[in-house]
C-alpha positions as CSV (number, residue, x, y, z in Angstrom):
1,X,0.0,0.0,0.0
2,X,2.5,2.4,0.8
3,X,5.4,1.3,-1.7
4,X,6.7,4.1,-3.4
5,X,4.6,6.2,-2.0
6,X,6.1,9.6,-1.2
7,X,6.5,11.0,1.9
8,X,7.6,14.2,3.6
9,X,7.7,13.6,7.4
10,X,7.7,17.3,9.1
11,X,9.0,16.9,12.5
12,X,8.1,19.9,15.6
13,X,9.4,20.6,18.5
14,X,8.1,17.8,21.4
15,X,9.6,15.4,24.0
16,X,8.0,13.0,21.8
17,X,10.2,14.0,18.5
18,X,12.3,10.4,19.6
19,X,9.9,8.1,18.0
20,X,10.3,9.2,14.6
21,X,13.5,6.7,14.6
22,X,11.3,4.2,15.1
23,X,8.6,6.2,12.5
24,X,11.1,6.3,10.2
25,X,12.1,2.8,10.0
26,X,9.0,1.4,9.8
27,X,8.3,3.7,6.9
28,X,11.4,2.7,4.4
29,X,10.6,-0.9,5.5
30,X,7.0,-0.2,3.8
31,X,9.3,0.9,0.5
32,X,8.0,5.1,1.4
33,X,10.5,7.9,-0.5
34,X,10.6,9.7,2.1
35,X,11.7,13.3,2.5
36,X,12.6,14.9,6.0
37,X,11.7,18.1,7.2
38,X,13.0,19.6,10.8
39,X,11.5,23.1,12.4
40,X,13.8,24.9,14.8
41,X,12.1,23.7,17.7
42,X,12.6,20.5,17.1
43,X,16.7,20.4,16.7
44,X,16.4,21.0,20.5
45,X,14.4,17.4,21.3
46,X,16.3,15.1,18.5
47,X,19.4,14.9,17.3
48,X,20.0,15.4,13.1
49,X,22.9,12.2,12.6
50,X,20.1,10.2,14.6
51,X,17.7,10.9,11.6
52,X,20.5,10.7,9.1
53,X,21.5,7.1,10.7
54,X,17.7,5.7,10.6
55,X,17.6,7.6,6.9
56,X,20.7,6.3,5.7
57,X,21.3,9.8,4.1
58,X,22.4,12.9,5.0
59,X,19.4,15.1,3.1
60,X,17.6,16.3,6.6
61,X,16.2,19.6,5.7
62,X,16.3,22.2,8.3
63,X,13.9,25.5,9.1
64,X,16.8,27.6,8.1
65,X,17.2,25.9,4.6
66,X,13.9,27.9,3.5
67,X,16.8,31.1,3.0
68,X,19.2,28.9,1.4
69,X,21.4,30.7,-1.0
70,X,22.0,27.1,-2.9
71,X,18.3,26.8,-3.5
72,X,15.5,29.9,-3.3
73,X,12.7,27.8,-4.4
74,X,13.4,25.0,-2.5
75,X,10.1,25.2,-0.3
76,X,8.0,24.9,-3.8
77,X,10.2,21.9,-4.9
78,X,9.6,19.9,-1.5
79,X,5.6,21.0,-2.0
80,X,5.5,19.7,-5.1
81,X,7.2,16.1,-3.9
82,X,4.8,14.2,-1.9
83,X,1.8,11.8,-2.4
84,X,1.5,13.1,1.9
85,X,3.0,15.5,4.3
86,X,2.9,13.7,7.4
87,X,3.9,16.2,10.8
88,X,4.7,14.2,13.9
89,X,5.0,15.2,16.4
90,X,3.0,18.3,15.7
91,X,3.3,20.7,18.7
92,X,0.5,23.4,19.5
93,X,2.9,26.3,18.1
94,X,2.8,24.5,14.8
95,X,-0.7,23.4,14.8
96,X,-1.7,27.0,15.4
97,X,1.0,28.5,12.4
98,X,-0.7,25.9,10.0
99,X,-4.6,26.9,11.2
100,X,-3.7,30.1,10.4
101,X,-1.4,30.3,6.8
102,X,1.8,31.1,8.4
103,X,5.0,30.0,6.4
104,X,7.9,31.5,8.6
105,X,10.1,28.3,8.2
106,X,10.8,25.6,5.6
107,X,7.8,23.4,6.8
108,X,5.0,25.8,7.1
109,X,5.7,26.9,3.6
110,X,6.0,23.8,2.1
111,X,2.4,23.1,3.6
112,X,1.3,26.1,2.4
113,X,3.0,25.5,-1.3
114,X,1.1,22.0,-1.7
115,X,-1.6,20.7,-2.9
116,X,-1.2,17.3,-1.3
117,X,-3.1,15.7,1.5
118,X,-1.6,16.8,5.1
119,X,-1.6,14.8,8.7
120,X,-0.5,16.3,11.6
121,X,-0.2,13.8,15.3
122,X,-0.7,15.8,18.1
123,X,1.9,15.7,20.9
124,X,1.9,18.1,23.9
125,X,0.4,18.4,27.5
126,X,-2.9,17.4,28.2
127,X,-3.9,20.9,29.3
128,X,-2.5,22.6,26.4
129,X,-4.6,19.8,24.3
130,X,-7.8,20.8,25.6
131,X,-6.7,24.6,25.5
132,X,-9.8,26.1,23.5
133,X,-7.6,28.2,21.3
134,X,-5.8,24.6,20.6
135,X,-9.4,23.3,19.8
136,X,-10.4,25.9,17.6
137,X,-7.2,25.3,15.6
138,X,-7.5,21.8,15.6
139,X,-11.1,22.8,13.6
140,X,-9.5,24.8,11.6
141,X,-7.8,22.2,10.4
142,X,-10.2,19.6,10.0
143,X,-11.9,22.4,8.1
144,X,-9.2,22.2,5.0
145,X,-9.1,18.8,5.3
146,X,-6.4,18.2,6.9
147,X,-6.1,14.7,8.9
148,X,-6.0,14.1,12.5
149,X,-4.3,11.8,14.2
150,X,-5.2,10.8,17.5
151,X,-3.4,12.0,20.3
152,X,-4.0,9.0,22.6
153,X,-4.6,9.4,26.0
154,X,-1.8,8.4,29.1
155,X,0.9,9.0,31.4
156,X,2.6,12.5,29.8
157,X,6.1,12.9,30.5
158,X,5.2,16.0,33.0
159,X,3.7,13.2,34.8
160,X,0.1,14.6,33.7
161,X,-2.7,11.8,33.0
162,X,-5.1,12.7,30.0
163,X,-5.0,13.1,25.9
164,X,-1.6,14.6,24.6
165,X,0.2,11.8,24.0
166,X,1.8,11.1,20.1
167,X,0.2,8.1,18.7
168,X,2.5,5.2,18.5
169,X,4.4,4.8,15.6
170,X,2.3,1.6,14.4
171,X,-1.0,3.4,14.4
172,X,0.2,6.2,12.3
173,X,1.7,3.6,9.0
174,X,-1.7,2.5,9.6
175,X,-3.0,5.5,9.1
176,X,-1.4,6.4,6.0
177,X,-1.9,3.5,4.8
178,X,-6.0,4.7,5.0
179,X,-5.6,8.0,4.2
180,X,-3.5,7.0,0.9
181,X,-6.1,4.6,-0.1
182,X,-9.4,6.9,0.4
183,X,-7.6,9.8,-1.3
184,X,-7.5,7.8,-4.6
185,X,-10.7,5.6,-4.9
186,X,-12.6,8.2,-7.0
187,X,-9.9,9.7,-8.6
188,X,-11.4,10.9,-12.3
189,X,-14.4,11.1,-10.7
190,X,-17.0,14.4,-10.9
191,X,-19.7,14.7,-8.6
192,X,-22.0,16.9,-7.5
193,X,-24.0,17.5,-4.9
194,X,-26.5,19.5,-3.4
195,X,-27.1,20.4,0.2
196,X,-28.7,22.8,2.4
197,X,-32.5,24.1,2.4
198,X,-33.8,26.3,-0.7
199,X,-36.3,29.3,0.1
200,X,-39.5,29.9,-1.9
201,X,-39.9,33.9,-1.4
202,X,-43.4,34.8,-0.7
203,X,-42.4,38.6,-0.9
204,X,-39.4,40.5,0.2
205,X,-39.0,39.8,3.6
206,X,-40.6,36.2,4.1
207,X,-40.2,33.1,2.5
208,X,-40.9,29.0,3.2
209,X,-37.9,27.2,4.1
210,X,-36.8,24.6,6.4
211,X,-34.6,23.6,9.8
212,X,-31.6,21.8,7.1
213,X,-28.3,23.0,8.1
214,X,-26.7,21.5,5.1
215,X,-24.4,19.7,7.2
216,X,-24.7,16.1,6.1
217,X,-24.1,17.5,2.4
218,X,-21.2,19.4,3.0
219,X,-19.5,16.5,5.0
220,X,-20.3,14.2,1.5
221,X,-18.5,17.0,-0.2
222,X,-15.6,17.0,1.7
223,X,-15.8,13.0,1.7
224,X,-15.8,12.9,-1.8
225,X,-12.9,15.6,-2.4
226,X,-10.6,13.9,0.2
227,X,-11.7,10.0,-2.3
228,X,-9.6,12.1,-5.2
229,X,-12.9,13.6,-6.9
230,X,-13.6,16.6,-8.5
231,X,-16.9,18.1,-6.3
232,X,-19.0,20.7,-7.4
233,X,-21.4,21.6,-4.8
234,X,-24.7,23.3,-5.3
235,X,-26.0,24.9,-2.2
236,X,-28.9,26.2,-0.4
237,X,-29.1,28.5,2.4
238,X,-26.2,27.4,5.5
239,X,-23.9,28.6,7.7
240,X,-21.4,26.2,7.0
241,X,-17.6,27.5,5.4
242,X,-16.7,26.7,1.8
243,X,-15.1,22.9,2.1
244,X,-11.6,23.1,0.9
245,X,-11.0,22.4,-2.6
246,X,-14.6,22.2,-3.4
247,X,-16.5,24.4,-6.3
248,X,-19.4,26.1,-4.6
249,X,-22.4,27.2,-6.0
250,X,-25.0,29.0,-4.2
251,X,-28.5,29.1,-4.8
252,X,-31.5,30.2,-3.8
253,X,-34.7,28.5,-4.5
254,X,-35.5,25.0,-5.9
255,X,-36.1,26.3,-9.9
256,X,-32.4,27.7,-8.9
257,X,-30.8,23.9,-8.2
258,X,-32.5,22.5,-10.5
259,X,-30.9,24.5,-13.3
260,X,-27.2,24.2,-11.7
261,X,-27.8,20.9,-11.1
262,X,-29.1,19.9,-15.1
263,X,-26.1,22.1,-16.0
264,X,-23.4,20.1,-14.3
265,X,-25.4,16.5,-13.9
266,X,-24.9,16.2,-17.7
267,X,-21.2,15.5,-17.2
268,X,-21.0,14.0,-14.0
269,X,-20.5,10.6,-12.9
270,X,-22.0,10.7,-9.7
271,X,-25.1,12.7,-8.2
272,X,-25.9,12.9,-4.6
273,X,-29.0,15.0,-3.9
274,X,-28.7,15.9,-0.1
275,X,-30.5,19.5,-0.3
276,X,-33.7,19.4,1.8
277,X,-35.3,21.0,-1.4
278,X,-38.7,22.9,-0.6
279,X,-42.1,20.9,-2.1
280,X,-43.9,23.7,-2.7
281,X,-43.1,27.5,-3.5
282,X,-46.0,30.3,-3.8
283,X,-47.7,30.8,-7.3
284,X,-47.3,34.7,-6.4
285,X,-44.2,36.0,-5.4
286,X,-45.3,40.0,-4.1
287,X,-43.0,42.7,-5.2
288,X,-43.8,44.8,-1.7
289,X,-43.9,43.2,1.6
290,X,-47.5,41.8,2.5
291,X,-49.0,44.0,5.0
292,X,-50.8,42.3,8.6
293,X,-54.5,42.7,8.8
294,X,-56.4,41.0,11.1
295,X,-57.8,38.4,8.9
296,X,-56.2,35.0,7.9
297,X,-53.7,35.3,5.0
298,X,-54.0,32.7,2.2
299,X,-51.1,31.8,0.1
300,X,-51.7,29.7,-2.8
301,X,-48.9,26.8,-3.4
302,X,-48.1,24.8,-6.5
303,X,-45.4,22.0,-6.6
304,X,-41.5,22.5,-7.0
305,X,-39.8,20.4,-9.8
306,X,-38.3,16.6,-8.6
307,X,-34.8,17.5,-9.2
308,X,-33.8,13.8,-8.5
309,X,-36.2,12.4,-10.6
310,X,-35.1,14.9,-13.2
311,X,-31.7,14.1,-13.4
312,X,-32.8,10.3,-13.1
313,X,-34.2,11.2,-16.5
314,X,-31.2,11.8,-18.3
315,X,-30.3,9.9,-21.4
316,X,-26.7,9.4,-20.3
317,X,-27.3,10.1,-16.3
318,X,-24.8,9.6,-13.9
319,X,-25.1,7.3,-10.4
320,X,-27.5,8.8,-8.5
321,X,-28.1,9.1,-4.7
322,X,-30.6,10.5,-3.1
323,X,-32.1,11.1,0.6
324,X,-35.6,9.7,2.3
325,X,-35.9,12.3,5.4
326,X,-39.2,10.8,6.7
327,X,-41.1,11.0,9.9
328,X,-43.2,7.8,10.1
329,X,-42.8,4.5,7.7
330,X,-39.1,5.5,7.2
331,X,-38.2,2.0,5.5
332,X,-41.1,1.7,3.6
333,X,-41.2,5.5,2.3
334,X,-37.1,4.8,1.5
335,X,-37.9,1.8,-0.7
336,X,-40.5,3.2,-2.8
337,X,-38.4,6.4,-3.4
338,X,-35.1,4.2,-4.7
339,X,-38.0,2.5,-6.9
340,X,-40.4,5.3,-8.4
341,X,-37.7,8.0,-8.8
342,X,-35.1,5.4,-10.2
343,X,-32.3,5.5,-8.3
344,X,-29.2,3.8,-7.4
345,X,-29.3,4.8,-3.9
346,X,-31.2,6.0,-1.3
347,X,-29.7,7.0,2.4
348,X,-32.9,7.3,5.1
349,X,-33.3,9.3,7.8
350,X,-35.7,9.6,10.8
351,X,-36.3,13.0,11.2
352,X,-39.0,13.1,13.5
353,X,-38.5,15.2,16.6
354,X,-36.4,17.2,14.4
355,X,-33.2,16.7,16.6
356,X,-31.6,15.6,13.3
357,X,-31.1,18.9,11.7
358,X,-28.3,20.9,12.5
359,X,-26.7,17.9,14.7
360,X,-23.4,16.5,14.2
361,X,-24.5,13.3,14.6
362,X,-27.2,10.9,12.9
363,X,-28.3,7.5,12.1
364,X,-29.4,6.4,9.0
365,X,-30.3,3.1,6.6
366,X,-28.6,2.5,3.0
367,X,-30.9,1.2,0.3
368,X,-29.5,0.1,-3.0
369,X,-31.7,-1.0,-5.7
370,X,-29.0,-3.9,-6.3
371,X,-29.2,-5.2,-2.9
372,X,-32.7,-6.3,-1.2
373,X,-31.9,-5.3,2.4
374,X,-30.6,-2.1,3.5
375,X,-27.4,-1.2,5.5
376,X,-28.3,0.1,9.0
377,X,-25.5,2.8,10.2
378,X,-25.9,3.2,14.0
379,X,-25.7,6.9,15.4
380,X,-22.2,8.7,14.6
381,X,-20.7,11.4,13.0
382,X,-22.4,13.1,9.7
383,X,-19.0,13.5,8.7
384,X,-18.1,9.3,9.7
385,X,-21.3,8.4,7.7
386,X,-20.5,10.6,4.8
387,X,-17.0,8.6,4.6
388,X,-19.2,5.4,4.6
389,X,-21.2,6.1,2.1
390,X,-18.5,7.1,-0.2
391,X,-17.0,4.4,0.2
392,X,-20.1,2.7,-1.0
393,X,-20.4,4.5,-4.2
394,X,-18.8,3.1,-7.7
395,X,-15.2,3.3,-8.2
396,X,-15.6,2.1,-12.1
């Protein structure tokens, strides 16, 4: 899995630095090219003919190198290098200068130069760990797609109990190893996707909508961009930021994803439709906002076009995916959707209550019309169901 795969291993400043023998010998014993990468801090925790001994070279790359008179655009070579830039141990100093663009030193510009998937494994006190400005860089991170690696939990070397700790050398090949693998399985690949709630104006001011955050879509869109494809994400009304590396565009009402979605369904492969998209918008939209009088206000309704069904209509129409959000029957309703609009897929929700939208965290089934029972995915992340169901779609 990881043979010949390349490798830049960034390593920061921590007490924990020393494994990276081990890390490293683990690595070339997989068959990885790998590339090393030291920041200032951390030539104070390991020593460099260490890592040239478990290397078996002397080309350990230091911050300093970034101003090196030999090479000027060394930083963009080294970007341009690796299949992964792996940082371990990553220290809360560096964590923070990646969150935030920084490029000060050989390593943080080479993360900022490429365009290849990133991993950093935590490493510092437990306290600093749970620091909220540690946190909030952490989801900064995990914003851009950028991989996290543990940190485990144990006895720190401050003698401090709690999560900190680097992950042991074994558990991060591993990871590679997983990260390598989803980052390719839809390479070649362009889907789109909708997500988020469209809004039927009614006049100026008010409009019918609904409680969809757009989260679950998003999370398929990062999903999908991290399996190697190109994403193009039509969206409704969210609050959620632009997923890195995805094309974004926003609409507003149904009519409006329907026509973005016809535009770039025609050459797509895949189609996931995720949007809650409204059933019904007015059949008068009023140019001035509807004054309150004391009798009851009719608005008259007509049906919104099936985008789903739509695409499902195209002569040559990509794999398509659709959502069941129901509130009784949910198996039942799921079925006959993957049936009457012709899908490939169908992912069913309970959202009854309403607790669903805007949490992090559902549970859903996964119909496929090739497959007479469906897949039950017990309560987790959006963004762990999202992976699961990408790994579920066609790689051919």
């Amino acid at each position: 899995m990881l043979t010949n795969k390349k490798v830049i291993l960034g390593i920061t400043g921590s007490i924990a630095s020393i494994k990276c023998i081990d890390l490293i010998k683990k690595l070339l014993a997989k068959k990885v090219l790998l590339q090393i990468i030291l920041t200032e801090a951390a030539e104070h925790f390991i020593p460099i003919d260490s890592l040239k001994q478990a290397l078996g070279t002397d080309e350990v790359f230091r911050a300093s190198d970034l101003f090196s008179p030999v090479d000027e655009m060394l930083h963009i070579k080294l970007a341009k290098f690796p299949d992964i830039i792996l940082i371990t141990p990553a220290s809360a100093n560096f964590i923070a200068k990646l969150a935030n663009g920084f490029a000060d030193d050989l390593l943080s510009s080479v993360c900022l130069a490429s365009s290849s998937t990133i991993a950093v494994a935590p490493a510092m006190n437990q306290q600093m760990w749970h620091n909220s400005f540690t946190q909030s860089n952490i989801d900064k991170l995990r914003q851009h797609n950028i991989q996290i690696i543990g940190p485990a939990e144990g006895l720190q070397a401050c003698g401090d109990m709690g999560y900190g700790r680097m992950v042991e050398p074994d558990q991060i090949v591993l990871d590679l190893e997983r990260f390598l693998s989803e980052s390719s399985i839809l390479a070649g690949k362009k889907v789109v996707i909708t997500a988020g709630a469209t809004i039927e104006k009614i006049d100026p001011v008010r409009y019918i909508s609904n409680f969809s955050s757009g989260k679950m879509g998003y999370e398929l869109a990062k999903a999908a961009q991290k399996a190697g494809a190109e994403v193009i994400l039509v969206s409704g009304k969210t609050n959620l930021p632009v997923p890195f590396g995805v094309k974004v565009e926003y609409i507003t009402s149904a009519a409006d994803m329907l026509k973005k979605s016809m535009q770039y369904c025609k050459q797509a492969d895949i189609f996931i439709s995720a949007a809650a998209v409204a059933d019904y918008t007015p059949v008068v939209t009023h140019e001035h906002k509807l004054k309150k009088h004391s009798q009851n206000l009719q608005i008259q309704l007509k049906p919104t076009a099936d985008i789903v069904r739509t695409v499902a209509n195209l002569d040559n129409r990509p794999f398509i995916v659709g959502f069941a959000a129901e509130t009784d029957d949910l198996l039942i309703h799921a079925q006959r959707k993957l049936i009457d609009k012709n899908l490939d897929m169908i992912i069913a929700n309970d959202v009854s209550g309403g607790e669903v939208f805007g949490s992090d965290n559902n549970q859903v089934y996964i119909f496929s019309k090739h497959s007479s029972e469906p897949i039950f995915i017990e309560q987790r992340s959006k963004e762990e169901i999202a992976k699961i169901i990408i790994n579920k779609l066609p790689k051919s």
